[in-house]
TIMI-2910 file (N, C-alpha, C, CB; in pm, 1 decimal, decimal comma, always signed):
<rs>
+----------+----------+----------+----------+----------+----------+----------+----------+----------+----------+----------+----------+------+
!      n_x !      n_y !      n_z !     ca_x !     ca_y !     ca_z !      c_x !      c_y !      c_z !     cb_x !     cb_y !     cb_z ! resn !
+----------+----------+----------+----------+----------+----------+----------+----------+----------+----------+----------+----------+------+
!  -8915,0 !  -2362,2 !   +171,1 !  -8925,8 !  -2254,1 !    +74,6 !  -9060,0 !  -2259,4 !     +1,4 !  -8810,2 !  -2260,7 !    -25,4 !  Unk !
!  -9070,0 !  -2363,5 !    -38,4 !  -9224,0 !  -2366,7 !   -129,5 !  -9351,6 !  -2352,5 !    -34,2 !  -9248,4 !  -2529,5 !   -217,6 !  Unk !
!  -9367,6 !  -2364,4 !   +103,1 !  -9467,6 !  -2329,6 !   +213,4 !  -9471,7 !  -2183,7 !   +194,4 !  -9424,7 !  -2375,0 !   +370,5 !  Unk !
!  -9385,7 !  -2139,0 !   +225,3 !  -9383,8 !  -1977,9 !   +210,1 !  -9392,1 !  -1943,5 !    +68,0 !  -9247,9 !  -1907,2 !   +270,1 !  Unk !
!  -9403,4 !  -1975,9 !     +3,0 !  -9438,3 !  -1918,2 !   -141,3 !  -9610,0 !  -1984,4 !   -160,4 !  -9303,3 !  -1989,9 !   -284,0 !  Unk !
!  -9627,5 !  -2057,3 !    -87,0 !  -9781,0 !  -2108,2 !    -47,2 !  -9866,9 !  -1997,7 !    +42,0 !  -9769,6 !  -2256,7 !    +51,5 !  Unk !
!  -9833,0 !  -2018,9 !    +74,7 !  -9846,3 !  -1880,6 !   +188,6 !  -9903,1 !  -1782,0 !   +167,1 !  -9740,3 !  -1816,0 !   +226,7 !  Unk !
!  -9804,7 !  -1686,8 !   +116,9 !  -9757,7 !  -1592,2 !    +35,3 !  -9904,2 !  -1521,3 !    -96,8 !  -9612,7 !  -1682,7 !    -39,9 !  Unk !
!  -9916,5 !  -1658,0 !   -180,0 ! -10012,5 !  -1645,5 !   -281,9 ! -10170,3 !  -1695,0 !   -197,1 !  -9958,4 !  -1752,8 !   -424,8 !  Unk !
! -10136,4 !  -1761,2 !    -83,8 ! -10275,2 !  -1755,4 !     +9,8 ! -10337,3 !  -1608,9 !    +32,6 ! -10241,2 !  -1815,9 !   +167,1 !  Unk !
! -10221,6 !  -1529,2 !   +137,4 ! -10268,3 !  -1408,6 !   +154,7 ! -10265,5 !  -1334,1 !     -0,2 ! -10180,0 !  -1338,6 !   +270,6 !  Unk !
! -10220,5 !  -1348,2 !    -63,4 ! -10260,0 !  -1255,6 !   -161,6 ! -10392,2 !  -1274,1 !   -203,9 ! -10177,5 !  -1258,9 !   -270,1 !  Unk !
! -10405,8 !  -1424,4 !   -242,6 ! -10577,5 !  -1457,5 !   -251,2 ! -10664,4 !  -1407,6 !   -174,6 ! -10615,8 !  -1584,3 !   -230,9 !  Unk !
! -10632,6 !  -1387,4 !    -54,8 ! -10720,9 !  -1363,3 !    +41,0 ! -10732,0 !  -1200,9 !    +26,3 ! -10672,3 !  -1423,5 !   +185,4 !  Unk !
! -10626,7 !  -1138,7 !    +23,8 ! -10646,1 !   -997,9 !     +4,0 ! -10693,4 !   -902,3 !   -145,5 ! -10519,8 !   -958,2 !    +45,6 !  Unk !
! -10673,9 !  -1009,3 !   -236,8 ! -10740,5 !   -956,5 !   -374,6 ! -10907,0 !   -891,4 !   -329,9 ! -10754,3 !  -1112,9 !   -503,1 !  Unk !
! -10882,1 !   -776,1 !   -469,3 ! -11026,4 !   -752,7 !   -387,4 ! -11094,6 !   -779,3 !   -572,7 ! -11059,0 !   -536,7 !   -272,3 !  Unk !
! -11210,9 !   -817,1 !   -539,3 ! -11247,3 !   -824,2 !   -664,3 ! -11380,4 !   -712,6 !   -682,3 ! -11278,0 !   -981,7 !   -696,5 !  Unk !
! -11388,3 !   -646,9 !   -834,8 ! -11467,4 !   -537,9 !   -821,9 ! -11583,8 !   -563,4 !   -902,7 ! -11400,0 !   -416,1 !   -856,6 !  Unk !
! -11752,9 !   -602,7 !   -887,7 ! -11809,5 !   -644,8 !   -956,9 ! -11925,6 !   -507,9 !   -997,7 ! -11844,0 !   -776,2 !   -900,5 !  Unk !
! -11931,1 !   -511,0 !  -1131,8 ! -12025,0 !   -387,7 !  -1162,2 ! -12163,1 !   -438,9 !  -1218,4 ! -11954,3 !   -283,8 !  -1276,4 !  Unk !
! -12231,6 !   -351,4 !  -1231,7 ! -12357,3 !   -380,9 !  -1304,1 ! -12369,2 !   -391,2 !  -1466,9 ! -12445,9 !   -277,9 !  -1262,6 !  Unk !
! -12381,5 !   -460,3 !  -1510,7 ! -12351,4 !   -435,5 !  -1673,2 ! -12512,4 !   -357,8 !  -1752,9 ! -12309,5 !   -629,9 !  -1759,2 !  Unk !
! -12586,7 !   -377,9 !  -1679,1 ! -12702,6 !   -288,0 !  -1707,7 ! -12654,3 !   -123,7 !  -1745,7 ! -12802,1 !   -292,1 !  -1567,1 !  Unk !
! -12586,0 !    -81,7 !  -1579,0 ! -12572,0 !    +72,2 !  -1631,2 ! -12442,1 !    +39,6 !  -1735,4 ! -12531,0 !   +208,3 !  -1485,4 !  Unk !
! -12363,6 !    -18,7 !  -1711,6 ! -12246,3 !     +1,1 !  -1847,2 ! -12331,3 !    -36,4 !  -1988,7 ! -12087,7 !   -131,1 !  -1831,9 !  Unk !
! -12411,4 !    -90,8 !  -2016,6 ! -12499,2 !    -82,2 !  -2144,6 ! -12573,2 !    +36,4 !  -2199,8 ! -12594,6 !   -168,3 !  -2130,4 !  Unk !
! -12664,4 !    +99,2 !  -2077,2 ! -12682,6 !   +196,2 !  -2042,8 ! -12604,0 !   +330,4 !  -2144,3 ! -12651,2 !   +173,6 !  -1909,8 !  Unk !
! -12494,0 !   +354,2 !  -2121,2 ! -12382,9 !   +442,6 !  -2077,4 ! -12338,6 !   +455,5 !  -2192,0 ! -12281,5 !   +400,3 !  -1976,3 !  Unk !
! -12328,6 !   +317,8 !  -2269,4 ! -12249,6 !   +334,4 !  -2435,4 ! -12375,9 !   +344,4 !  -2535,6 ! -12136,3 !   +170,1 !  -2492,4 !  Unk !
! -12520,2 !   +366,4 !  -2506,2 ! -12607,7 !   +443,9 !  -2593,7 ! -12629,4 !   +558,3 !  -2639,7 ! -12683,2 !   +438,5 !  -2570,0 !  Unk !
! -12623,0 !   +598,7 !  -2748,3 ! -12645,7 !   +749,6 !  -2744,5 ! -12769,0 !   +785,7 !  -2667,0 ! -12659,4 !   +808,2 !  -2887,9 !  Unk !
! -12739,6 !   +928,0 !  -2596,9 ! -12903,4 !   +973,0 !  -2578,4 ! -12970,5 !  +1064,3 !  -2700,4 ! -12918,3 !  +1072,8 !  -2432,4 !  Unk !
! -13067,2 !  +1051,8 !  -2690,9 ! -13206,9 !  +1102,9 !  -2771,7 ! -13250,9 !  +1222,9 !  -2727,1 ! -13332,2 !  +1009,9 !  -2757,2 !  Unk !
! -13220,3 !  +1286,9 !  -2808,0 ! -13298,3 !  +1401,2 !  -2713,2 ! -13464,2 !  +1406,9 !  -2749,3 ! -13225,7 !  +1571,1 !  -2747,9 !  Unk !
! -13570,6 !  +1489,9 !  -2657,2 ! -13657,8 !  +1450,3 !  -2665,7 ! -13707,3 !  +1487,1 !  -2806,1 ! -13714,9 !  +1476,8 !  -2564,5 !  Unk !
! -13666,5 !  +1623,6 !  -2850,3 ! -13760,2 !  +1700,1 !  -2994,1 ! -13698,6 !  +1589,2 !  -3091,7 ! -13710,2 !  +1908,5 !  -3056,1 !  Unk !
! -13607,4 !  +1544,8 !  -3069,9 ! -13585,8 !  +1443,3 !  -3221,9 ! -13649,7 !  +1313,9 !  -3230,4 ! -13429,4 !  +1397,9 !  -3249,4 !  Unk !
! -13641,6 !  +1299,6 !  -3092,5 ! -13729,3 !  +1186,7 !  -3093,4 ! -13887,5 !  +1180,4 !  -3106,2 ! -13702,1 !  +1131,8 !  -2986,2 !  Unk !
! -13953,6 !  +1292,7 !  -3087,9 ! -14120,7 !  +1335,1 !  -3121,1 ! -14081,1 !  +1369,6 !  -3276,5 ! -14205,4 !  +1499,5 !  -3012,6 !  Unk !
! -13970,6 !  +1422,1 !  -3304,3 ! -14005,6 !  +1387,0 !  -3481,8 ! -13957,6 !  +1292,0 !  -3567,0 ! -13970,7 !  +1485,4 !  -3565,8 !  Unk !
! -13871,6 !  +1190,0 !  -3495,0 ! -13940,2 !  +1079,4 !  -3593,1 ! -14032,0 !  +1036,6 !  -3562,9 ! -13885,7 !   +975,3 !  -3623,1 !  Unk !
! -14115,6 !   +997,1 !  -3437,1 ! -14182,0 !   +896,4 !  -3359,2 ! -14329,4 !   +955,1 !  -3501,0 ! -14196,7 !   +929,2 !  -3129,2 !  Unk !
! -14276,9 !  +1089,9 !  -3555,8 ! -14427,1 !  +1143,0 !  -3622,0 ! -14406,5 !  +1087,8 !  -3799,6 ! -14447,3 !  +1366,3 !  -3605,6 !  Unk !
! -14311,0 !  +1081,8 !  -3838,6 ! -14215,9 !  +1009,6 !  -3930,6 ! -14322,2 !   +873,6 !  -3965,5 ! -14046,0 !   +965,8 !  -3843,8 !  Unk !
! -14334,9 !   +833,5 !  -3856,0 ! -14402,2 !   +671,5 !  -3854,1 ! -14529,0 !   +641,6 !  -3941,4 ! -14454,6 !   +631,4 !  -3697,8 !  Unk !
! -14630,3 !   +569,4 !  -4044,3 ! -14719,9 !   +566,9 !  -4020,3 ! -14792,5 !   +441,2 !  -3986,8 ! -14748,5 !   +626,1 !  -4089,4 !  Unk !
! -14891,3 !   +451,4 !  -3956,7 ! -15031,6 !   +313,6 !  -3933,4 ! -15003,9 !   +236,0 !  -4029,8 ! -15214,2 !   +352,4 !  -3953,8 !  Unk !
! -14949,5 !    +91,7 !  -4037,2 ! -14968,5 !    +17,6 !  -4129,5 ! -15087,0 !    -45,4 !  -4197,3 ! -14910,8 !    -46,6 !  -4100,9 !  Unk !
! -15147,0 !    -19,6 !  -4299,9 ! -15294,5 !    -89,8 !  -4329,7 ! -15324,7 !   -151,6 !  -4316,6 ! -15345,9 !   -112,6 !  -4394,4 !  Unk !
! -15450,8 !   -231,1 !  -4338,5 ! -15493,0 !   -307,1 !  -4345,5 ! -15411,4 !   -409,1 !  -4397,6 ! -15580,0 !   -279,0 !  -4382,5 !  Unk !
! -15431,7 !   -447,7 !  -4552,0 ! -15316,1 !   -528,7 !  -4560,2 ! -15189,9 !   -578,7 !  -4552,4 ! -15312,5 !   -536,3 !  -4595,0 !  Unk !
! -15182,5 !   -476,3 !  -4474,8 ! -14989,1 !   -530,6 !  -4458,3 ! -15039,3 !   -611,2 !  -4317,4 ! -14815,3 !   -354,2 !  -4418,3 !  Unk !
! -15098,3 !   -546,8 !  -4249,2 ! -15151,2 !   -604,8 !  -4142,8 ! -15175,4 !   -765,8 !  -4113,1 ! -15257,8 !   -544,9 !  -4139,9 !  Unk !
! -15251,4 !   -749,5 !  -4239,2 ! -15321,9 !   -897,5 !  -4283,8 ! -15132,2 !  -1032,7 !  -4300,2 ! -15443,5 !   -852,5 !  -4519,4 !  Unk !
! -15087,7 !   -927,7 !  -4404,2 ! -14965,4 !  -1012,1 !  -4456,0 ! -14906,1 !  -1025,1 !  -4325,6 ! -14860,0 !   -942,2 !  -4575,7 !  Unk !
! -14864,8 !   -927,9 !  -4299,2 ! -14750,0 !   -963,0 !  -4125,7 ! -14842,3 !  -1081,2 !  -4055,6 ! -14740,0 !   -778,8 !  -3967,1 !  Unk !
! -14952,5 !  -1044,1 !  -4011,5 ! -15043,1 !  -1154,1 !  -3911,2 ! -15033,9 !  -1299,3 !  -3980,6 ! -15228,9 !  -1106,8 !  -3899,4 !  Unk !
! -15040,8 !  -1334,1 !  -4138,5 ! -15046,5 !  -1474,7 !  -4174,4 ! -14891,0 !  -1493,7 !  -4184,8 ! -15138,3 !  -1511,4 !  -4317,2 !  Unk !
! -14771,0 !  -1413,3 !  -4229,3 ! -14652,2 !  -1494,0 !  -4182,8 ! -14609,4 !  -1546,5 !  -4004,6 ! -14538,3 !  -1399,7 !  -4236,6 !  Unk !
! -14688,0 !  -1478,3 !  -3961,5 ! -14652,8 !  -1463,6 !  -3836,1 ! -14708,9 !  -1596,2 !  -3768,6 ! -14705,2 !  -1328,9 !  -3778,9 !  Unk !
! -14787,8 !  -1616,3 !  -3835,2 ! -14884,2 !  -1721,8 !  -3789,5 ! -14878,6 !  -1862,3 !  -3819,1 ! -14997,7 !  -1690,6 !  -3830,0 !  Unk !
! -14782,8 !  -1833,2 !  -3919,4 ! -14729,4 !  -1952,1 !  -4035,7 ! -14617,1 !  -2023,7 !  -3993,5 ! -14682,1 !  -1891,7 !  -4180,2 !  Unk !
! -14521,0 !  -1904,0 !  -3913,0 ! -14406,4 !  -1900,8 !  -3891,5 ! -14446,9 !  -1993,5 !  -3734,2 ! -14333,9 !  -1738,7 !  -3903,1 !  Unk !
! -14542,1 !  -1951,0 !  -3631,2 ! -14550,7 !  -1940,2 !  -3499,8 ! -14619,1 !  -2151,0 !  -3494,6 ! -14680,3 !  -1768,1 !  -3442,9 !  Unk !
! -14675,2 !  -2172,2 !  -3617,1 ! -14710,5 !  -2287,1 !  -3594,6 ! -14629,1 !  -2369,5 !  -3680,0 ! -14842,5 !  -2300,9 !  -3607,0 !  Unk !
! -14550,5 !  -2350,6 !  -3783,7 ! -14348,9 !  -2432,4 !  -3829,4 ! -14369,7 !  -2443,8 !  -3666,7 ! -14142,4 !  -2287,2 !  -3920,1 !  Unk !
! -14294,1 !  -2336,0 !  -3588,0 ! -14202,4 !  -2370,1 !  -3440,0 ! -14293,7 !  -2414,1 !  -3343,1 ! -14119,6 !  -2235,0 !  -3366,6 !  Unk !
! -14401,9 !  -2444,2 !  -3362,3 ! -14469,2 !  -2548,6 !  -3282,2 ! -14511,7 !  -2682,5 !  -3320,7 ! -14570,5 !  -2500,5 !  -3242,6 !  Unk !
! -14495,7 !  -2717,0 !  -3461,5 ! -14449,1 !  -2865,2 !  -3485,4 ! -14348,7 !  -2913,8 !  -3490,3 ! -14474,3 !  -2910,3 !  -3569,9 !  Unk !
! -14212,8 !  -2822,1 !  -3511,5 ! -14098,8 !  -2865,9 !  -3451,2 ! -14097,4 !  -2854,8 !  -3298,0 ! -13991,8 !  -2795,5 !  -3507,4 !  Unk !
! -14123,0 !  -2801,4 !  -3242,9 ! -14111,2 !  -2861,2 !  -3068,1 ! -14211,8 !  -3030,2 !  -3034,1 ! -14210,5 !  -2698,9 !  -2940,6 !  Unk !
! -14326,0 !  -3036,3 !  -3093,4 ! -14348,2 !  -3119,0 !  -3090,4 ! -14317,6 !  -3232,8 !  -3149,9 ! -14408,0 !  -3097,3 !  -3085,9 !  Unk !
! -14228,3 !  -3242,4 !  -3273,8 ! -14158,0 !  -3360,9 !  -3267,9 ! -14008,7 !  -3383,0 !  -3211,4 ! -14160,6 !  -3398,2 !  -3389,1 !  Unk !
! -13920,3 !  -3267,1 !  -3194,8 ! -13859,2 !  -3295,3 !  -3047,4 ! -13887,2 !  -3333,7 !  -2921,5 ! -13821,5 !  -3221,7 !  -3013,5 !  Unk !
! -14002,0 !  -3329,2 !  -2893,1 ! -14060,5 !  -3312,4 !  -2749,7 ! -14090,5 !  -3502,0 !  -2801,5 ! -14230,8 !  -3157,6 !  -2707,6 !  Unk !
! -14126,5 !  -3527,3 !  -2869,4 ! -14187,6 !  -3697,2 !  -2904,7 ! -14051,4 !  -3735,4 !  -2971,2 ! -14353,9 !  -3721,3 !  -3037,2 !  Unk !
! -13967,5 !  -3721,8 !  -2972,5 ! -13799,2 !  -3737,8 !  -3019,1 ! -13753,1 !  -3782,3 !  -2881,7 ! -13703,6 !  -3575,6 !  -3080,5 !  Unk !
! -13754,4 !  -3694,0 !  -2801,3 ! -13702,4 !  -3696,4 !  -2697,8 ! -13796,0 !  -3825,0 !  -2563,8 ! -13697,9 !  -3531,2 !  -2671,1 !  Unk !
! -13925,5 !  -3808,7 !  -2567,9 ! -14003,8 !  -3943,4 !  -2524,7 ! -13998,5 !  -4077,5 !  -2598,1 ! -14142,6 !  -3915,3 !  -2525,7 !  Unk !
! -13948,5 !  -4068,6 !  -2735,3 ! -13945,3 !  -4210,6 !  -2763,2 ! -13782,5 !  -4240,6 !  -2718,8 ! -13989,8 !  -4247,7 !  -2937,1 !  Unk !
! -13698,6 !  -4203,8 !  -2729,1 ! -13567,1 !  -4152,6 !  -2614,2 ! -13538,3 !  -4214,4 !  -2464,6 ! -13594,0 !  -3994,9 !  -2573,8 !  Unk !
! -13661,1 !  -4193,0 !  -2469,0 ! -13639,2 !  -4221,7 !  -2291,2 ! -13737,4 !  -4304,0 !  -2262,7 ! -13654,1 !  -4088,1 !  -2178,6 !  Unk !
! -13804,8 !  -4384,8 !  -2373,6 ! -13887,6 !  -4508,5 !  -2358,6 ! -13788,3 !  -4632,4 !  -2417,4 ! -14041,7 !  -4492,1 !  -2449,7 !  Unk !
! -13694,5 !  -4588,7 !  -2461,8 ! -13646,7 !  -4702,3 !  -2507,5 ! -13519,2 !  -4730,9 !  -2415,8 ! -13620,2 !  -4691,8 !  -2659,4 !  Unk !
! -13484,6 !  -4639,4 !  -2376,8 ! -13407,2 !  -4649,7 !  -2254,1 ! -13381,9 !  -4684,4 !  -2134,8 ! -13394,7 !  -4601,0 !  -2234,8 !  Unk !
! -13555,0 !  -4794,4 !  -2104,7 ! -13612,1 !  -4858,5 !  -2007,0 ! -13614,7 !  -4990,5 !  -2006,7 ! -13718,0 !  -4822,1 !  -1994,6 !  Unk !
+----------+----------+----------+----------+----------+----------+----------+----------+----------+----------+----------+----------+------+
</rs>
């Protein structure tokens, strides 16, 4: 009895069909669309940020970009004294 109930859930395994989609277009699909005239009036909405904001964005940015490159480098020497002592 339990062979045939082996069996049984074999061919079913075997006959499942499985259905795989793209999740790109389903992302796609649940965006609104834009139509184009609304979108040329905000895109005009926008302006040039100045000079100084410019300035401000570029030194946090810069501030920020070299924090996360002395933390990788003392992980990165975290992780080599790690595997020097481990020898």
């Amino acid at each position: 009895m339990r062979s045939d109930n082996v069996k049984r859930e074999d061919r079913k395994a075997i006959e499942s069909k499985v259905e795989i989609t793209n999740t790109s277009n389903a992302e796609k699909a649940r965006q609104p669309q834009v139509n184009l005239a609304e979108f040329q009036a905000a895109e005009g909405s926008f302006r040039q940020p100045t000079a100084a904001e410019l300035s401000i964005l570029s030194f946090w940015k810069l501030r920020y970009a070299r924090s996360h490159e002395q933390e990788l480098r003392n992980e990165f020497a975290r992780l080599l004294n790690r595997g020097s002592s481990l020898e």
